[in-house]
C-alpha positions as a Markdown table, in Angstrom:
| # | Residue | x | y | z |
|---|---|---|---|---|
| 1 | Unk | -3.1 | 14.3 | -12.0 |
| 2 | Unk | -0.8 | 14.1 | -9.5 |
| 3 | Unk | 2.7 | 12.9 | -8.8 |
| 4 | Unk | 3.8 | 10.4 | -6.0 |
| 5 | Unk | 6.1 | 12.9 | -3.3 |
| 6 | Unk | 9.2 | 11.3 | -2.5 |
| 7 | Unk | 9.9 | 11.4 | 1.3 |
| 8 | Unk | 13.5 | 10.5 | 2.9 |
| 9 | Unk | 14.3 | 6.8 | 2.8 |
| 10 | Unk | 12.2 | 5.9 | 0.0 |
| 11 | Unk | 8.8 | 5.9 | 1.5 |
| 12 | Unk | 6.1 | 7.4 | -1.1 |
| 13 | Unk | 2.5 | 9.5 | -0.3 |
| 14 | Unk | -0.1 | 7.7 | -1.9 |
| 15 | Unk | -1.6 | 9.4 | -5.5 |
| 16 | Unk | -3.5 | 7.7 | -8.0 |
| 17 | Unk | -1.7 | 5.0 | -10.2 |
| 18 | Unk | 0.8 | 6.0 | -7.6 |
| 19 | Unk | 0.6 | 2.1 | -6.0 |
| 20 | Unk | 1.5 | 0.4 | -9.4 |
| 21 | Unk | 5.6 | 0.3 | -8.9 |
| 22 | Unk | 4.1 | -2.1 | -6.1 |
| 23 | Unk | 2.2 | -4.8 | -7.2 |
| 24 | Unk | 3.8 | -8.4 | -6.5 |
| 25 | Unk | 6.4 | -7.1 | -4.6 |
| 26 | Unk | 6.3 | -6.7 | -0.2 |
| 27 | Unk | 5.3 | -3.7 | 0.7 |
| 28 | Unk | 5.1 | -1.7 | 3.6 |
| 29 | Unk | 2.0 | 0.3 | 4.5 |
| 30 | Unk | 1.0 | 2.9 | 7.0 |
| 31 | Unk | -2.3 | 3.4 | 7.2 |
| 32 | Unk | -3.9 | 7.0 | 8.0 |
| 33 | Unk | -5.3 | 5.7 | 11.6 |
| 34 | Unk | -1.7 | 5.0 | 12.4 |
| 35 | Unk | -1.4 | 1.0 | 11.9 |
| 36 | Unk | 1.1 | -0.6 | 9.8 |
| 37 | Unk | 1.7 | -3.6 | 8.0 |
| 38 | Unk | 3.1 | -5.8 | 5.6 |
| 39 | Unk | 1.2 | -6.5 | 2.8 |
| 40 | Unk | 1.5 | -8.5 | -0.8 |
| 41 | Unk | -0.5 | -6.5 | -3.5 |
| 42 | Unk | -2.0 | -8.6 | -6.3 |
| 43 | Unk | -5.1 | -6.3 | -7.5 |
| 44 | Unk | -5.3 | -2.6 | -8.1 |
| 45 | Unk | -8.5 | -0.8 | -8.7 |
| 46 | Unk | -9.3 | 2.6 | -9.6 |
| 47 | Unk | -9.9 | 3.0 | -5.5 |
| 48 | Unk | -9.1 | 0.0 | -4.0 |
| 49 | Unk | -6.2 | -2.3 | -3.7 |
| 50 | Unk | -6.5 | -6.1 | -2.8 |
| 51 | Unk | -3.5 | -8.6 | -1.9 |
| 52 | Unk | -2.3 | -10.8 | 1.3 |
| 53 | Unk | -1.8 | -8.7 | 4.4 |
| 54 | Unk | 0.9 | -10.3 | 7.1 |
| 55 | Unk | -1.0 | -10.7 | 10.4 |
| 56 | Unk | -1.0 | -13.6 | 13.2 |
| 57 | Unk | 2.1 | -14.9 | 12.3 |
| 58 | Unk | -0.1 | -15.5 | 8.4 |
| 59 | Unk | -0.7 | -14.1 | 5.2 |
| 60 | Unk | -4.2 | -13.3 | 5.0 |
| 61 | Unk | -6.4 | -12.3 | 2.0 |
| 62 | Unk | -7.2 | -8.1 | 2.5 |
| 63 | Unk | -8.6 | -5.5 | 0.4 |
| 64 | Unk | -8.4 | -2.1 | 1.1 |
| 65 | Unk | -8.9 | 1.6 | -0.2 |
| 66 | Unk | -6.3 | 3.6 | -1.5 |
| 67 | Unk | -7.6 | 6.7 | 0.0 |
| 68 | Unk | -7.0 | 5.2 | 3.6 |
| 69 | Unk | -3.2 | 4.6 | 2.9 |
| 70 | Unk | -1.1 | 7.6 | 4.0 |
| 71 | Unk | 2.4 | 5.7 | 3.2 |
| 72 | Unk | 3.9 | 3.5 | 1.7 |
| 73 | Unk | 7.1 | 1.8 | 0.2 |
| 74 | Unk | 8.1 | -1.8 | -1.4 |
């Protein structure tokens, strides 16, 4: 198993049951293609995470998997 990495200002590498800290709380997300957002977790899965991702001026129902976040921090 491994551990989350602490980089400055907070911001954490994603690792497995790394994203829990973050559930119903805002967090910020930088995906590995580049693109960030905000985004509202609510479900964690084994892989995948699901919540409300900010987008058009709207929260939006999103899913995604864990292994496609690079960053993150709430």
């Amino acid at each position: 198993m491994h551990r989350d990495r602490e980089d400055t200002g907070g911001t954490r590498r994603i690792e497995p049951g790394g994203f829990y800290p973050c559930l119903y709380r805002y967090t910020y997300i930088w995906l590995q293609n580049g693109r960030s957002f905000w985004f509202y977790p609510v479900f964690i899965g084994r892989s995948s995470v699901t919540g409300y991702r900010w987008r058009r001026n709207q929260w939006e129902y999103y899913g995604l998997e864990l292994n496609r976040i690079a960053y993150f921090t709430c």
